[in-house]
C-alpha positions as CSV (number, residue, x, y, z in Angstrom):
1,X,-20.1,208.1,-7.8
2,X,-23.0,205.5,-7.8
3,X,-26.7,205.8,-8.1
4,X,-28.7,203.4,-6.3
5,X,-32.7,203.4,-6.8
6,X,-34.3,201.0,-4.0
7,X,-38.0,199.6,-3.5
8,X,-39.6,197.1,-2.0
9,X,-42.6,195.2,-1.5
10,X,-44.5,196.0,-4.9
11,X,-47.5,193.3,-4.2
12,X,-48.7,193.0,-7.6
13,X,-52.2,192.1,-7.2
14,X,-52.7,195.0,-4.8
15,X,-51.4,197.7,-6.5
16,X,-52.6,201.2,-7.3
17,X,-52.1,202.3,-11.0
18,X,-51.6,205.3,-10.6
19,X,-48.8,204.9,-8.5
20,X,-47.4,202.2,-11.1
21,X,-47.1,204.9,-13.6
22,X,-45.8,207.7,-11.8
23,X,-43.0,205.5,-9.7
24,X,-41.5,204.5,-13.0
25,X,-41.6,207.9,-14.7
26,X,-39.5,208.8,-11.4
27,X,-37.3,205.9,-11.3
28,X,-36.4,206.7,-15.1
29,X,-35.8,210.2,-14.4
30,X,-33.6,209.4,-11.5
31,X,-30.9,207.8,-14.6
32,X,-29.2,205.6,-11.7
33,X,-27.0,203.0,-11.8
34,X,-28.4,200.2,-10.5
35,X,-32.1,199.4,-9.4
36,X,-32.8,197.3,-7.1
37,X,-36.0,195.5,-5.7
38,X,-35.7,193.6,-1.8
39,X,-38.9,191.2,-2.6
40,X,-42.5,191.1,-2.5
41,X,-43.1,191.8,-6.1
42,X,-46.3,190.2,-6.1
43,X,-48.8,189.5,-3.1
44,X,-50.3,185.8,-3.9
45,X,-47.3,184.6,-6.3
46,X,-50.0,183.9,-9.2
47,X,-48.6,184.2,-12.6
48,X,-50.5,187.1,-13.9
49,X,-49.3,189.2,-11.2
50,X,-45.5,188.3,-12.0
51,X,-46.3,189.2,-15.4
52,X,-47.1,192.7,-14.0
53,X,-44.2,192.6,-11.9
54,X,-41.8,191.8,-15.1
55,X,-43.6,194.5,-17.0
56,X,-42.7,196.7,-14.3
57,X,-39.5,196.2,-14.1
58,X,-38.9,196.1,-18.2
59,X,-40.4,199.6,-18.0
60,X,-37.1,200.7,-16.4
61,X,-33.7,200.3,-18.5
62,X,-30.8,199.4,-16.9
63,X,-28.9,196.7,-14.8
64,X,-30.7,195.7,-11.9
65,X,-31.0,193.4,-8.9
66,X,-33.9,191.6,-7.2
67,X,-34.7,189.1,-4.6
68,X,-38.0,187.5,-3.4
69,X,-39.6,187.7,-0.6
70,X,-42.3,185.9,1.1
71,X,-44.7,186.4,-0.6
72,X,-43.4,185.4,-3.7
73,X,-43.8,182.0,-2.2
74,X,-47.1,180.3,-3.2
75,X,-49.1,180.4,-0.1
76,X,-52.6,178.4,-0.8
77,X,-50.4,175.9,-3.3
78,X,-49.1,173.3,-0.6
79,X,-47.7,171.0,-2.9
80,X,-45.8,174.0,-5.0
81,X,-45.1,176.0,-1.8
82,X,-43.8,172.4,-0.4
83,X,-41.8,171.6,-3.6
84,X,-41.3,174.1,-5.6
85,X,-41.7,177.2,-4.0
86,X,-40.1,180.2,-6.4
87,X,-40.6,178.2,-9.7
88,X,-42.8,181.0,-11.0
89,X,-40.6,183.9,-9.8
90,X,-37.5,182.0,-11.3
91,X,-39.5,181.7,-14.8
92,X,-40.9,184.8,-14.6
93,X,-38.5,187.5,-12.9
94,X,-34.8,186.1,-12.5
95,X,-33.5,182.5,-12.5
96,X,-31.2,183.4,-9.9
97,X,-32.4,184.0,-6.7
98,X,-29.2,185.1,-5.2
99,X,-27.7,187.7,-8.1
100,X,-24.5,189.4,-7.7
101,X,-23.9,192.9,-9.9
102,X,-20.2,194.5,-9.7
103,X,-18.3,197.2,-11.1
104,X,-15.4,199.3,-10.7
105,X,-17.0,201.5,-7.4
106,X,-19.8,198.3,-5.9
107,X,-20.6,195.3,-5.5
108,X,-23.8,194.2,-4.8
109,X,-25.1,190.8,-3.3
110,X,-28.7,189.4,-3.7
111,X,-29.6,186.7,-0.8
112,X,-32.8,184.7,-0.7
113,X,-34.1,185.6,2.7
114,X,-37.6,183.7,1.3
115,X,-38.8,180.4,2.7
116,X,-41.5,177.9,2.0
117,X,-42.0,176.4,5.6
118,X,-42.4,180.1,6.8
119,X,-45.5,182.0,6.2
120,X,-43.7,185.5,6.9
121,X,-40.7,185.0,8.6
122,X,-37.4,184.5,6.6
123,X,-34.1,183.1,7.0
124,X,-30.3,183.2,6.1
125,X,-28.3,179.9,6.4
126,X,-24.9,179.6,6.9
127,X,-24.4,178.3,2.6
128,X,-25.5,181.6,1.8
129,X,-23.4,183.2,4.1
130,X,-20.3,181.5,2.5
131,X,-21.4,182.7,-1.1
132,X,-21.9,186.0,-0.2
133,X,-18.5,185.7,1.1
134,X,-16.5,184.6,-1.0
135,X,-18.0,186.7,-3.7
136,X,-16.9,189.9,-2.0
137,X,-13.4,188.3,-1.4
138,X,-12.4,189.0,-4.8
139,X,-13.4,192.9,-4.4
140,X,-10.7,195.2,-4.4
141,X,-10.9,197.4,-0.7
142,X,-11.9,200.6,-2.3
143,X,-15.9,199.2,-3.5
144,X,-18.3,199.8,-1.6
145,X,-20.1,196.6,-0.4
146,X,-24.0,196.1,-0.6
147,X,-26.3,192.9,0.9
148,X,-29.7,193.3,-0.4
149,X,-32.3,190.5,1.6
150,X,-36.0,190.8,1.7
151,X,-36.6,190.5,5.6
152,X,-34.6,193.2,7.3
153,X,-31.8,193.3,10.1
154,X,-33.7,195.6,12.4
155,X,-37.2,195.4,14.3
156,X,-39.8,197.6,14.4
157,X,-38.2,199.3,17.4
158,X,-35.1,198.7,19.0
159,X,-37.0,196.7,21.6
160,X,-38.4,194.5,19.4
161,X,-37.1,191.4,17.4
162,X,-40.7,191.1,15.2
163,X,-39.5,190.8,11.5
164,X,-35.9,190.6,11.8
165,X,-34.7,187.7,9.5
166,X,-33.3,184.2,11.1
167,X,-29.6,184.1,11.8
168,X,-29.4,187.5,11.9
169,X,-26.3,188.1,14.7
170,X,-24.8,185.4,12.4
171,X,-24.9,186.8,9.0
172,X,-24.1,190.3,11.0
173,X,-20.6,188.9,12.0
174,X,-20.0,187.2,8.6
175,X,-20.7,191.3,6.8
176,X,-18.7,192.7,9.3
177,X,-15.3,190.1,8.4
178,X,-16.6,191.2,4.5
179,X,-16.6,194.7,5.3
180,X,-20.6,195.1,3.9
181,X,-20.9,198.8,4.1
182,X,-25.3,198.6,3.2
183,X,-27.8,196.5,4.2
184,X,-31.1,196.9,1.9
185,X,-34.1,195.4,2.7
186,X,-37.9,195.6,2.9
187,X,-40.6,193.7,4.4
188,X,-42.0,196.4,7.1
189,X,-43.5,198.4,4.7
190,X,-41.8,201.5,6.5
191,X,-38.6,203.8,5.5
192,X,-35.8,203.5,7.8
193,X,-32.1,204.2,7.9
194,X,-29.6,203.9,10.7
195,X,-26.0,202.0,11.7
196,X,-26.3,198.7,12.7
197,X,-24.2,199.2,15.9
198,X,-27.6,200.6,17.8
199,X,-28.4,196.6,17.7
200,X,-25.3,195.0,16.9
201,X,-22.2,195.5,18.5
202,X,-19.3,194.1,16.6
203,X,-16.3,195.7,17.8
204,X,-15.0,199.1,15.2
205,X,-18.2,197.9,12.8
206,X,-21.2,199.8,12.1
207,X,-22.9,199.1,8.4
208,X,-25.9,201.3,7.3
209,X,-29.5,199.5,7.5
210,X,-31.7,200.8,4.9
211,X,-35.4,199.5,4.5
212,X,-37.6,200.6,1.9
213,X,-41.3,201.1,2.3
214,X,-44.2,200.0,0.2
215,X,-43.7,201.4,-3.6
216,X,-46.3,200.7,-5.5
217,X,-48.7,198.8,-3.3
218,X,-52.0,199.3,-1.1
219,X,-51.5,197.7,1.6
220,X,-49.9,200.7,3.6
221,X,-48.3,200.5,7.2
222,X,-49.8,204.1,8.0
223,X,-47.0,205.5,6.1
224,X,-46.8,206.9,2.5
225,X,-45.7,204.8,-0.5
226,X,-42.2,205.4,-1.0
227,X,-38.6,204.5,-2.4
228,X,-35.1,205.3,-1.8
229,X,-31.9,206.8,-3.5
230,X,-29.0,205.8,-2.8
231,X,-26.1,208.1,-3.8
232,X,-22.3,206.1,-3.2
233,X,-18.8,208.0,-3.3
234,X,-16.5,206.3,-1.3
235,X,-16.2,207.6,2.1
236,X,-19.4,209.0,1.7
237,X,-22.9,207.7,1.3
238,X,-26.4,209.7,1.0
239,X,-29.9,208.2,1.3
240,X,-32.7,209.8,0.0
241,X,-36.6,208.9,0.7
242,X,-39.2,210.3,-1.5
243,X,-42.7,209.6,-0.4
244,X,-45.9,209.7,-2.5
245,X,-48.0,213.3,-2.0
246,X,-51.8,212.4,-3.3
247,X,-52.6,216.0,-3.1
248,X,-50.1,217.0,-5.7
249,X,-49.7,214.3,-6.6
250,X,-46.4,213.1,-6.9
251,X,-43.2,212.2,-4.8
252,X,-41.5,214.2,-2.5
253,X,-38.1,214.3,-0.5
254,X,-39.4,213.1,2.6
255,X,-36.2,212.0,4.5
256,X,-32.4,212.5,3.7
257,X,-29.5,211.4,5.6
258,X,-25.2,211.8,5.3
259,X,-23.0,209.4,6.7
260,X,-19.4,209.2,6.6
261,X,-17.1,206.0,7.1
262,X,-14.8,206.4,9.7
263,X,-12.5,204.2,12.1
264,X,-15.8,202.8,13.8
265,X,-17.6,202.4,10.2
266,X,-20.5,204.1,9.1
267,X,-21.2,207.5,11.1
268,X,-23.6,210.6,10.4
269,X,-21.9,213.1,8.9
């Protein structure tokens, strides 16, 4: 079995201390396998708040994986937003922008869903799509197959397309050839799982689409600060949300799911 621990959207520069502190005593007590962060670490991509962010994430021991999002991405810098638009996260968090973690039961794929023309909206292009591919070519059929991106694969509501990153039907059909079994992202602010199928419908594919709402940060989508856990052992897989309770305080289960892989991919158990 795997543990996965998943945030998101961390906005240093807009976080709560207390919050801070008490997510990583929980994350440490979790002792999982991987952690991994889907972007937003820091809300104006200043240097003092990736130096939060990296003293954050050096608070919890262990292998990990994290992307940027948008906000990441100078936004009142035009020349560096123009030029060089993740020099500080490079320096500061991760060189590589698109990191890749394996081991004998996953295999996990970062993509950089960030971009510099955009001021919220992001975007996979068909480059990445190849590397992402050909990285989980050389995975035996047995591990379990994880994209994480910062904007997500699902709206708001099934009606609506608001958020959902560029390309998406593209990179959707590209997973499905790579048999990616998660989808982790962020962005929304808000916890959600479900199959893909209920927006994409790729013939005897379904792959599980797991956002991630705000960990540490303020700026709240009228929904509690949260993470997720993410428990892998292949052909089963169950997410776990625990949400912040200020009158306690601490986090709470909140949410939990089962799902099952079966001939039409990833069902509810």
């Amino acid at each position: 079995m795997r543990t996965l621990v998943h945030l998101s959207d961390l906005h240093f520069g807009r976080t709560e201390s207390q919050l801070v502190e008490a997510i990583a005593v929980e994350v440490r007590a979790v002792d999982s396998d991987l952690l991994v962060v889907s972007g937003d670490l820091t809300q104006r991509a200043r240097k003092a708040e990736f130096l939060q962010a990296r003293a954050f994430l050096d608070s919890i021991p262990g292998p990990r994986i994290v992307v940027p999002g948008n906000h990441d991405v100078p936004l009142w810098n035009v020349f560096a937003r123009a030029s060089t638009p993740l020099s500080r996260y490079r320096r500061y968090i991760e060189a590589d922008t698109e990191p890749f973690y394996a081991d004998s039961e996953v295999a996990v794929v970062g993509i950089n869903t960030a971009r510099s023309l955009t001021i919220k909206d992001g975007r996979i292009n068909v480059r990445q799509l190849a590397a992402a591919t050909e990285k989980f070519s050389r995975m035996s059929d047995d591990i379990t197959r994880v994209v994480v991106t910062h904007h997500p694969f699902e709206g708001l509501d099934l009606e609506s397309d608001e958020g959902i990153v560029g390309r998406a039907a593209l990179a959707m059909d590209a997973f499905s050839r790579s048999g990616v079994d998660i989808i982790l992202s962020g962005h929304q602010h808000l916890h959600r799982t479900g199959s893909s199928a209920r927006r994409y419908l790729i013939d005897g594919y379904a792959a599980l689409l797991i956002q991630a709402g705000t960990a540490v940060s303020s700026r709240r989508r009228h929904a509690a600060n949260s993470f997720n856990i993410i428990r892998i052992e292949h052909p089963s897989i169950s997410v776990e949300c625990r949400a912040w309770q200020p009158l306690r305080p601490g986090f709470e289960i909140s949410a939990s799911y089962s799902f099952r892989h079966g001939p039409r991919g990833w069902e509810a158990a």
